[in-house]
C-alpha positions as CSV (number, residue, x, y, z in Angstrom):
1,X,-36.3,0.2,-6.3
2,X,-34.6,3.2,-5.7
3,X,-30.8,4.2,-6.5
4,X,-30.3,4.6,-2.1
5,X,-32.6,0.8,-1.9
6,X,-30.1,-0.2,-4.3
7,X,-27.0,0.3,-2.5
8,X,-28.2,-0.9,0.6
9,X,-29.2,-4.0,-0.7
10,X,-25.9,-4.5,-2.1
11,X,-23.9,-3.3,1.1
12,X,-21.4,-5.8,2.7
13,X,-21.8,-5.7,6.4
14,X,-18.4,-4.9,8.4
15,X,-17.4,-3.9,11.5
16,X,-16.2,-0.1,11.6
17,X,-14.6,2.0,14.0
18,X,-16.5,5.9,13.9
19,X,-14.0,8.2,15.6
20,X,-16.3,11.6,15.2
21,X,-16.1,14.2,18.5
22,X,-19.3,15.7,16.5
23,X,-22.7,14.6,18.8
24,X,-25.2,15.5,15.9
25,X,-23.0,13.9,12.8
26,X,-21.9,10.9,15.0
27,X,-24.6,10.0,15.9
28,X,-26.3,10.7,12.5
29,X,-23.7,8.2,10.8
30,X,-23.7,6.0,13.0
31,X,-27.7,5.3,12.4
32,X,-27.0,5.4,9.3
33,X,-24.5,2.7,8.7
34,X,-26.6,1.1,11.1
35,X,-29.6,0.5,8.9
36,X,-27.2,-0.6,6.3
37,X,-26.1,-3.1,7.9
38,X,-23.1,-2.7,9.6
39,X,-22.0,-2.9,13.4
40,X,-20.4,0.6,14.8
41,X,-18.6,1.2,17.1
42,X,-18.5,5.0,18.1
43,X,-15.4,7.1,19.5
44,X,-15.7,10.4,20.4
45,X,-12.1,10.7,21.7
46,X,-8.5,9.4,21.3
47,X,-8.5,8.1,24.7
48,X,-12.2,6.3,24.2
49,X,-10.8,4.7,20.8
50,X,-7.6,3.2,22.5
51,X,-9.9,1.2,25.1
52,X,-10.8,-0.7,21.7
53,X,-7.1,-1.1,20.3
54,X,-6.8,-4.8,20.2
55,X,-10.6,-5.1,18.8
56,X,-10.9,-6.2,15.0
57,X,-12.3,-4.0,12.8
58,X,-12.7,-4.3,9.2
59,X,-12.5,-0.5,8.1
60,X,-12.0,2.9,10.3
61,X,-13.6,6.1,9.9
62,X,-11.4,9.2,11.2
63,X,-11.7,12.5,11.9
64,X,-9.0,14.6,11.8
65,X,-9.5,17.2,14.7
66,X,-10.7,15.3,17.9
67,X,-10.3,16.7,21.8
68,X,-7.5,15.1,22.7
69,X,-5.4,15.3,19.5
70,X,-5.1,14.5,16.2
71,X,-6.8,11.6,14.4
72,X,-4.4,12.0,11.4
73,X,-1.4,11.3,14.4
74,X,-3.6,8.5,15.7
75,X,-3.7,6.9,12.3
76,X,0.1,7.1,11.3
77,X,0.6,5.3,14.7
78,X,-1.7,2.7,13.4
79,X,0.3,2.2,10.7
80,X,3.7,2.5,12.0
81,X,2.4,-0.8,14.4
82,X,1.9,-2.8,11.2
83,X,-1.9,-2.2,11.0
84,X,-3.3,-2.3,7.2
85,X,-7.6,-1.8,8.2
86,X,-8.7,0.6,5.8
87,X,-9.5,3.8,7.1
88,X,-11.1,7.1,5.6
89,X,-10.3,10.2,6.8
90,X,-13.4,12.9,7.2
91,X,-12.8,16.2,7.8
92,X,-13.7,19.9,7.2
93,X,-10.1,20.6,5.9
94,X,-10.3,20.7,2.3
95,X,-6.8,22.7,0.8
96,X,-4.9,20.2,-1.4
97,X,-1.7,20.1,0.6
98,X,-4.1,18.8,3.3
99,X,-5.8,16.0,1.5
100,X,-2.2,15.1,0.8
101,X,-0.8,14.8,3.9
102,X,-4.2,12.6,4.9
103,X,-3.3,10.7,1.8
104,X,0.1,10.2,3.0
105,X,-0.1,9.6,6.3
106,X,-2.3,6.3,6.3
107,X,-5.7,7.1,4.7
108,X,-6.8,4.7,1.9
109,X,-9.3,7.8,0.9
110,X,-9.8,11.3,2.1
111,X,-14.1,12.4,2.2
112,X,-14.4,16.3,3.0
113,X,-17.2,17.3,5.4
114,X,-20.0,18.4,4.7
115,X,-20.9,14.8,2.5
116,X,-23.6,12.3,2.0
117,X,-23.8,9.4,4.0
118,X,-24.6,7.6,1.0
119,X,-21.2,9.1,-0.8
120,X,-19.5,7.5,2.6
121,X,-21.1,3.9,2.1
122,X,-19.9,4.0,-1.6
123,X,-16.6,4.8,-1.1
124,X,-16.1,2.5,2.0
125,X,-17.5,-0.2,-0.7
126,X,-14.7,1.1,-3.6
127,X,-11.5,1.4,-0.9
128,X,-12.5,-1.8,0.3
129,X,-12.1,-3.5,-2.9
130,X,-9.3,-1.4,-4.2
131,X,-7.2,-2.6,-1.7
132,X,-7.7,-5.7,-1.5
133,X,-10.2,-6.6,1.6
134,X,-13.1,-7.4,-0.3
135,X,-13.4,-9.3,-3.8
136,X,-16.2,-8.9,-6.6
137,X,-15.4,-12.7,-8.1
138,X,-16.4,-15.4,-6.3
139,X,-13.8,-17.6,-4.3
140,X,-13.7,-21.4,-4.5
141,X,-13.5,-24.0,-1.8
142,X,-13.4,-27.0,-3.3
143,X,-17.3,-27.3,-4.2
144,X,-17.9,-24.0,-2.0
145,X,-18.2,-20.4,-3.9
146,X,-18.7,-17.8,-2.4
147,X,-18.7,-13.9,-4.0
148,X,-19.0,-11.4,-1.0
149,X,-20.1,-8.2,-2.8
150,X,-23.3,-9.8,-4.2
151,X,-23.7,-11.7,-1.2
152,X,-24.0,-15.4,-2.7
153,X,-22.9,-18.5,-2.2
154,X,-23.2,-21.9,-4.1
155,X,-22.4,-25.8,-3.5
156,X,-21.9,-27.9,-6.6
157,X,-23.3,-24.9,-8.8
158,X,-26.1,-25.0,-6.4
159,X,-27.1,-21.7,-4.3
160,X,-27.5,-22.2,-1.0
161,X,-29.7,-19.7,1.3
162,X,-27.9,-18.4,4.9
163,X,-29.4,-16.6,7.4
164,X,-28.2,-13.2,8.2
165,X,-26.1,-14.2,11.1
166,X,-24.5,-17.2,8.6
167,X,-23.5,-14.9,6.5
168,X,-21.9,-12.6,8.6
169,X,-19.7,-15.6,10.0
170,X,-18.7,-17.1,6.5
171,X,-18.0,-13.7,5.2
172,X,-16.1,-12.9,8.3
173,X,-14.0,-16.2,8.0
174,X,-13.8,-16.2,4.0
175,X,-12.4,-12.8,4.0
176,X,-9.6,-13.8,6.4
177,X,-9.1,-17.2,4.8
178,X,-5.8,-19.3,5.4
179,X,-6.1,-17.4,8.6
180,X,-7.4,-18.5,12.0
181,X,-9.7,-16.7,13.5
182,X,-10.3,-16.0,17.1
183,X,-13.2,-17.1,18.6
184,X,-13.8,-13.4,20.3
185,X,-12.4,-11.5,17.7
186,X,-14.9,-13.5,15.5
187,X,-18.3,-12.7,17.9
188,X,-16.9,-9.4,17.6
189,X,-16.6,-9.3,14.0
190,X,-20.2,-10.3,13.6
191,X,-21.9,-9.1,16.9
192,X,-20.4,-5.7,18.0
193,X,-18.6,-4.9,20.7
194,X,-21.7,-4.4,22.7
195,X,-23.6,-7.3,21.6
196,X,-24.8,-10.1,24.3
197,X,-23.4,-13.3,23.0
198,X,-24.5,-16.6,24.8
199,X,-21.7,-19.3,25.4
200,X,-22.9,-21.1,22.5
201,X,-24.3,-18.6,20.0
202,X,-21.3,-19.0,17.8
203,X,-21.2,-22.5,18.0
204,X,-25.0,-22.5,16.5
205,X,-24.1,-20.8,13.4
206,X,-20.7,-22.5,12.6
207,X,-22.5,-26.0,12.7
208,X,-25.5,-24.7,10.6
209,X,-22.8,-23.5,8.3
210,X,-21.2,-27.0,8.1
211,X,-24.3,-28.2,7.5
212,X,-25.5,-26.2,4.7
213,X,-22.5,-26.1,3.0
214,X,-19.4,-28.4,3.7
215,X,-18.4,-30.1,7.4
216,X,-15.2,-29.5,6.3
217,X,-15.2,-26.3,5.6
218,X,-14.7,-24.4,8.7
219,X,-12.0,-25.9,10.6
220,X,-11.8,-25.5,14.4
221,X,-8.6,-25.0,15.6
222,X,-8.3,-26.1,19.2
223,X,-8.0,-23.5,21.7
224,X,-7.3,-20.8,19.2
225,X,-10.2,-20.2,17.0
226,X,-12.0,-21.1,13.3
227,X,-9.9,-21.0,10.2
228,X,-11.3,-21.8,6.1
229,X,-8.7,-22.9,4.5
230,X,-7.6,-21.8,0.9
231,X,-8.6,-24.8,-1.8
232,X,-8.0,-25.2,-5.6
């Protein structure tokens, strides 16, 4: 297996948020992170990422210079509205005082342009964990463990196999837990933006999870979503 094979293998799929104006690097990432795994969403203006302002997203990748303004400005707003996502700034601009003030405006990391897609996947993966969204040890509930960066998940010290689209879901849900979830916000988080969802396809992978793993795992909330709950 290869050092690249590696990483893939070991990727956690998430829902990002590309803001790039450049066609041939957008696009280029965007197939990239793709293949890994992950579901992107591509912005190649201010304006087109404020259509998607109330979606979910699970990290953001930012250009600074963009058409319509500055994706820098675009970020602090983010923050000043309470948003924590993690987000990595990519850029051209490469003087210290300017990696500062990406720094201190919002960005969890700062990754100057030209760079490796691979480099970008890695250091997604490291900001990730640094602060907080995703956890190398596993996470109990009740007889349920689940450890998200090696993609696992075990019953009474039994491991338990998931489909693709299972895990997605339980990863989705365990990385919010004590949190409910919306419904759309959850088919979002797992399917894209862009993805054609039938009324049901959700439905089908919570009650295979259930079954798999615990009915009383993933609770439905009435008319607001799914929620797992944190357990000693």
């Amino acid at each position: 297996m290869t050092a690249v094979e590696k990483v893939s293998r070991e990727s956690i799929d998430m829902r990002l948020l590309l803001l790039e104006d450049d066609l041939l690097l957008g696009e280029g990432l965007r197939d990239f992170l793709c293949v890994e795994g992950h579901k992107v969403d591509w912005c190649r203006s201010l304006q087109e990422a404020e259509v998607l302002r109330g979606e979910p997203f699970d990290a953001l990748l930012v250009d600074w210079q963009l058409p319509d303004g500055s994706g820098l400005d675009w970020l602090r707003a983010r923050r000043a509205r309470g948003d924590a996502t993690v987000a990595l700034m990519l850029t051209a601009r490469d003087l210290l005082h300017q990696r500062i003030e990406g720094l201190d405006g919002g960005a969890d990391d700062y990754l100057v342009k030209p760079f490796a897609p691979e480099e970008l996947t890695a250091r997604l993966r490291a900001v990730s964990r640094r602060v907080g969204g995703l956890a190398t040890e596993w996470r109990r509930f009740g007889d349920v463990e689940v450890n998200v960066d090696a993609r696992l998940v075990r019953v009474a010290g039994r491991r338990v196999e998931l489909t693709a689209r299972e895990w997605a879901v339980l990863e989705a849900l365990v990385l919010r837990a004590g949190r409910i979830v919306p419904k759309s916000h959850l088919e979002r988080l797992v399917l894209g933006v862009d993805a054609e969802v039938s009324s049901n396809a959700l439905e089908v992978h919570i009650s295979a999870l259930r079954r798999k793993l615990d009915r009383t795992l993933i609770e439905t909330v009435r008319g607001l979503g799914y929620r797992i709950e944190r357990r000693p």
